[in-house]
Every structure is written in C-alpha cells, then in structure tokens.
N, C-alpha and C positions, 0 to 999 in steps of 0.2 A: 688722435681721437681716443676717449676714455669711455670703459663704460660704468657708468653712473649710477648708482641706485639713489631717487630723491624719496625719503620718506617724509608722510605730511605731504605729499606732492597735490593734493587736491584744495591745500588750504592757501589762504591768503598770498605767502612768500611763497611756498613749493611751488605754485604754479607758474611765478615767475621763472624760480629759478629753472624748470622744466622748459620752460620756451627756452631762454635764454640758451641751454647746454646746446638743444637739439641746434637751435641756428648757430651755432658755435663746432657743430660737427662730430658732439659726442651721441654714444647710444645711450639713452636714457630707459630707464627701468622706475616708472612711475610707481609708490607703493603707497598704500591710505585704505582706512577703512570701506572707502567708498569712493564712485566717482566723481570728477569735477560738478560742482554746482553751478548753474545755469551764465551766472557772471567769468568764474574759473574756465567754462566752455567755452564759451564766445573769443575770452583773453586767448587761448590754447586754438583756435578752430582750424590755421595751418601749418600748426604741427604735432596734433595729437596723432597721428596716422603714421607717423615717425617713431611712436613712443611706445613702449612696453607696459599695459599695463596690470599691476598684480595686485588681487585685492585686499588685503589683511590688515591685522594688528600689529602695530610695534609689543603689543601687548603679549604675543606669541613666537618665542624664540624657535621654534620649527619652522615656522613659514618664514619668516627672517631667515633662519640661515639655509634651507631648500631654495629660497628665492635670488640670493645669493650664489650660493652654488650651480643654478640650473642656467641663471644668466652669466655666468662668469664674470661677474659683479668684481672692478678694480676699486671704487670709491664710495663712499656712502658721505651726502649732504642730509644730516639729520636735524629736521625738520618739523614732524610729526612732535604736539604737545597740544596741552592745554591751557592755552592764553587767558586765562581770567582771573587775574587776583584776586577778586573780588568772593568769585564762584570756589575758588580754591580756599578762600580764608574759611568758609563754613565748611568743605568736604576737603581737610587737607590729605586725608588718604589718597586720593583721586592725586593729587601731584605724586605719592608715592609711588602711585601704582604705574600711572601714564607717562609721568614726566621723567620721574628719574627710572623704575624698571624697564621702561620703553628704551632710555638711552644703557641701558648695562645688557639689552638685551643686542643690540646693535655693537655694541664694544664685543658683547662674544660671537655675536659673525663674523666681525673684522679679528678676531685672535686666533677661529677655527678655521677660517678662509684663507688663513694670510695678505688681507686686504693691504694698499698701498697707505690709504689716507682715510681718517673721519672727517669731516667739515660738521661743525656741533654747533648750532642755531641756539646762544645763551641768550642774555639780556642783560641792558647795564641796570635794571632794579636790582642788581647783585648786591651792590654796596650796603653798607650802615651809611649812618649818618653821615652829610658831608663835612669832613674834615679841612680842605682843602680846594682852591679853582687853579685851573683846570683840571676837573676828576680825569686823572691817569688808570692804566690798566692796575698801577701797584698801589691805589690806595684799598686802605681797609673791605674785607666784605665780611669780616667775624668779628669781637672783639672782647673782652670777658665779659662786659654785662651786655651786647647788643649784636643779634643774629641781621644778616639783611634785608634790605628794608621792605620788601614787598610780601611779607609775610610766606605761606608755603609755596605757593610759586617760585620765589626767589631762591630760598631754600631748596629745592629740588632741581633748581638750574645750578647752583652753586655746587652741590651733590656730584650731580651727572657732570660739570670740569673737574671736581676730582678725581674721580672715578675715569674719565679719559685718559687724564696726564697720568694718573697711576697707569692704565694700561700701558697706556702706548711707550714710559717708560721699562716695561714688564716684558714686552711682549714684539716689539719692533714696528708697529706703523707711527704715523704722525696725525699726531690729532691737533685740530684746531679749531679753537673757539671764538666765534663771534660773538660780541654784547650790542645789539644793535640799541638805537631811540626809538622809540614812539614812532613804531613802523607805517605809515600813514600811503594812501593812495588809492585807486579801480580797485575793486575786489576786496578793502578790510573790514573787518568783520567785529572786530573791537572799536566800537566806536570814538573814546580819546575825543571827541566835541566835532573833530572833523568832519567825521559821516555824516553825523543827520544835518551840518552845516550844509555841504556843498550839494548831497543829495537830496533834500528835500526843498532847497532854492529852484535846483532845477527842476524840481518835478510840480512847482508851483506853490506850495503849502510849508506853511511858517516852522520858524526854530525858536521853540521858548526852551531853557534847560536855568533850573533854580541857580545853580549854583559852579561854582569855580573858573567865573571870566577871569582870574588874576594865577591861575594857577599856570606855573611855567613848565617847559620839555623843551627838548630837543629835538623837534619833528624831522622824523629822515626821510625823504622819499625814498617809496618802495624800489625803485629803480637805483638810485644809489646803490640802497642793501644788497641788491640783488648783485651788480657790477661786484660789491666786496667779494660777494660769496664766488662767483666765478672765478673773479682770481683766486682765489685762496685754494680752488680745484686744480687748477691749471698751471700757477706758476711753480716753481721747485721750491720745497719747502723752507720755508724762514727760517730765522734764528729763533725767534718767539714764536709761544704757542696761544695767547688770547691778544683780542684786538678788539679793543672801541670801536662801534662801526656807529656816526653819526654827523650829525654837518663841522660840528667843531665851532660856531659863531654862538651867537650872543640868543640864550632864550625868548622862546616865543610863550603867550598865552592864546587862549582864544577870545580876550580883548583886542590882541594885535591882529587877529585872520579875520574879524569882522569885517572892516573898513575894505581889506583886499578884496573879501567874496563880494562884496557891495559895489563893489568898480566892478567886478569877470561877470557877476550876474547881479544888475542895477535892480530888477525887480527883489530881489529875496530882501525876505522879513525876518531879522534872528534878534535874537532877545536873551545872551547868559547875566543873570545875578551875580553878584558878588559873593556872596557868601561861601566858606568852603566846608564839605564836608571831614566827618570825621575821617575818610577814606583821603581826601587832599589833602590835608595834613599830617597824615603818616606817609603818605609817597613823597611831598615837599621836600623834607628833610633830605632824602638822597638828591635832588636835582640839583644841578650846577653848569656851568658851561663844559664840554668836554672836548678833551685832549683826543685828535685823533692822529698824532706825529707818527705813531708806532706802522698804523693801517698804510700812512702815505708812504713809509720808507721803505717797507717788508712786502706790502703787499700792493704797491701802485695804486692806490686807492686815490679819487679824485669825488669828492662828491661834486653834482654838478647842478642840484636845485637848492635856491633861495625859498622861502617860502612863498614869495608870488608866485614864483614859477612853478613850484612842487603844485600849488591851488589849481595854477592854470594849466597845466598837463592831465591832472585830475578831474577836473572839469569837463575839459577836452574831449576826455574819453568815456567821461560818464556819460555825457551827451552820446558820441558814438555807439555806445552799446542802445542806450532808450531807443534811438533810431534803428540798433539795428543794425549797421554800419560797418564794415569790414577795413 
C-alpha cells in the first residue's frame, strides 16, 4: 500500500484515478483547487470517505510541499492542468503558469521530500507533424522549423517531460510520462464530439455540430488510461520513462460513432458537417494510428474497449448517474 498524492484529483481522469488507488488499497491524498463536481461525486460516492482531501493549487509550491510533508506523501500522479487548446491558444501564459509551473512546482516536492516516483499525465498532441505510422514514443516532438502540434498546450506538456526527466535524472526518483488519446468517457469535460453525442441522445435533445465528421483520433477509454496509470504506480520501475497510452487500432471519426450511438440509443438525432475547421486542420497533421508496444511490455498495459464498447460503458453509466443510481 502507497500513499498517493493525486493532483487534478477533482477533474475528469483524477477522479478516476482516485477511485481506482483507494480500491486498490493505497492511501490517497486528493489535491485540486476545489471539490469534486456533482458527476466526479456520484463516480467517488464509495470511496471518498477513504480519501484525504486537501484544497489548493498546484499553483502554490507551499501547499504542495507542506501537503506532501504532513501526509507522508510516497508518490505523486500528476494530473492537475489545463486541457483546452483551443483556450490556451488565445491565453498561452495560462499553460505557462498552470501547466508547466504546476508540474516544476510538483518536481520540487518530490526533490525536497525525497519522493519515490512522479507519474506525469502528458498528451500524444506532443508531436510535430506526422512523420511516420505507427507514431512511436521516439518520433519527433521539435524540429527546426516546427514546435508540436497542439499549439501552447502541447508546448507546456512537452516543457514539464523535460523538466521531469531532467529531475529525476538530477535528483534520484523516477519519473514517468504518460501521452494518453482523446481521453473520452462519464465525467469529460472536453468535449472531442463524444459528449454532446452521447449526452444529449440520452437526455432526449438533438446533436447538430458544423463541422469535422471526418476528422480522426484515437479514442481511449477513460478506464483504459486510468488502468495505465495505476500500473505505472504500482509496478517497479521500467526501463523507459514515457509511454503512448491509447487503443493502438485503426482511427475513428465521429462519422464512424454516429451509426454505433444510433443502435445504444435508436431514438438520438445527431447531425456533424463535413467541413473542417481551421482548429481540425492543425491537430490533423499529428494524428495517426499509434504504437503502444512500449505500455504492453513495461508496463502491462492491455486496453480493453473498442469503440462500441467504450460508447456502451459510457452510455451505461451516463444513464446511471441521470437516474441517480449507485
């Protein structure tokens, strides 16, 4: 049994991965600006009473490393960012300040604490351009004339694994980075076409979205990602320190998840355009099918949802929550 600090514990992934430790037998030390939000409560409701939890910023290296210190903090799953390209492309300070200061303020807990491990929540928008299929962990993410592809977002995730593998070579824990897909499932908050797809079928009330039926990812279920990240807690440290974390099969769009929602939920009404934005066309360029050899062999990794299934698990439980439903 480990005990855990999850930051971001209140967002989308943290709160999986919060469930996940506790019934797994670790003491967990929930850290976020704020508490869970109404869907994050319901996901947590039997095992938040197990959980530590402390309010702050990653923003604030005091409360970071006092909270660290006072729980006796062995590992940190760092979690806590701000997922919006899009939001980040107009305020790219905000990824300096949150995304990459947040993770350098975590890397000096774990170097004044003598922490065991970081587990570092990246993203494969890492990349430039795609060079190559299957995108492996070693193709490009710099190149002389092209930074990667997802504008300051990507850039500030790129930052903060340098800034890890620098430490941790520096300083003695192990740090490892995850690049998950198109994190999708109960509780995301980025919508990616899935959300108002599946959410709004079931809550009766149609899906029109202009644009980018044709536009491809690699949809991972949240529960996949989440399994990564537990192991990568848990098992003894690998030989590598970043990993692809996604299905590894063959790109979907959300031309392809229409037809599925329409068989799980026969009444829903959705309607994406073809057209793509100037925003689909600069993320296009990094997608490809991806390599996740490295996750299988180091770190047991086994994804276990197809895209029907990821829909219908999600579904599943979307329902459960509207009801209410434990």
């Amino acid at each position: 049994m480990a005990r855990v600090l999850v930051s971001g514990s209140s967002g989308f992934l943290g709160s999986y991965v919060v469930r996940e430790l506790v019934r797994e037998g670790d003491h967990v030390i929930a850290f976020d600006m704020r508490p869970p939000a109404p869907e994050q409560s319901w996901l947590l409701q039997k095992e938040w009473d197990d959980v530590t939890f402390v309010q702050g910023s990653v923003e604030d290296l005091c409360t970071i490393v006092r909270t660290v210190k006072q729980n006796r903090v062995e590992m940190v799953v760092h979690a806590a960012s701000v997922v919006n390209p899009a939001y980040l492309l107009e305020n790219p300070t905000v990824a300096y300040r949150v995304n990459l200061g947040g993770t350098l303020n975590v890397l000096e807990a774990a170097r004044l604490e003598g922490l065991e491990k970081v587990v570092y929540i990246s993203t494969n928008g890492i990349f430039t351009s795609k060079k190559y299929e299957p995108i492996d962990e070693e193709h490009p993410v710099i190149s002389s004339c092209e930074g990667p592809g997802n504008g300051p977002y990507s850039a500030s995730k790129l930052a903060s694994e340098a800034f890890g593998l620098s430490y941790a070579s520096a300083f003695g824990f192990k740090f490892l980075s995850l690049r998950p897909s198109a994190v999708y499932g109960f509780g995301m908050q980025y919508p990616m076409y899935v959300k108002p797809m599946v959410e709004n079928s079931l809550q009766g009330l149609p899906t029109r979205i202009e644009t980018g039926r044709n536009f491809p990812r690699d949809y991972t279920h949240v529960l996949d990602v989440t399994q990564a990240v537990i192991n990568a807690v848990h098992l003894p440290s690998p030989a590598d320190s970043i990993f692809l974390i996604a299905t590894g099969r063959e790109l979907v769009t959300p031309g392809d998840m229409i037809p599925l929602i329409k068989e799980l939920i026969p009444e829903s009404d959705i309607e994406v355009g073809e057209e793509m934005t100037e925003w689909n066309l600069r993320e296009i360029k990094y997608r490809g099918r991806v390599s996740i050899e490295r996750a299988r062999e180091q770190l047991g990794y086994q994804p276990r949802f197809h895209m029907r299934e990821g829909l219908e698990e999600y579904i599943g439980t979307y329902r459960r929550y509207l009801q209410r439903e434990s």
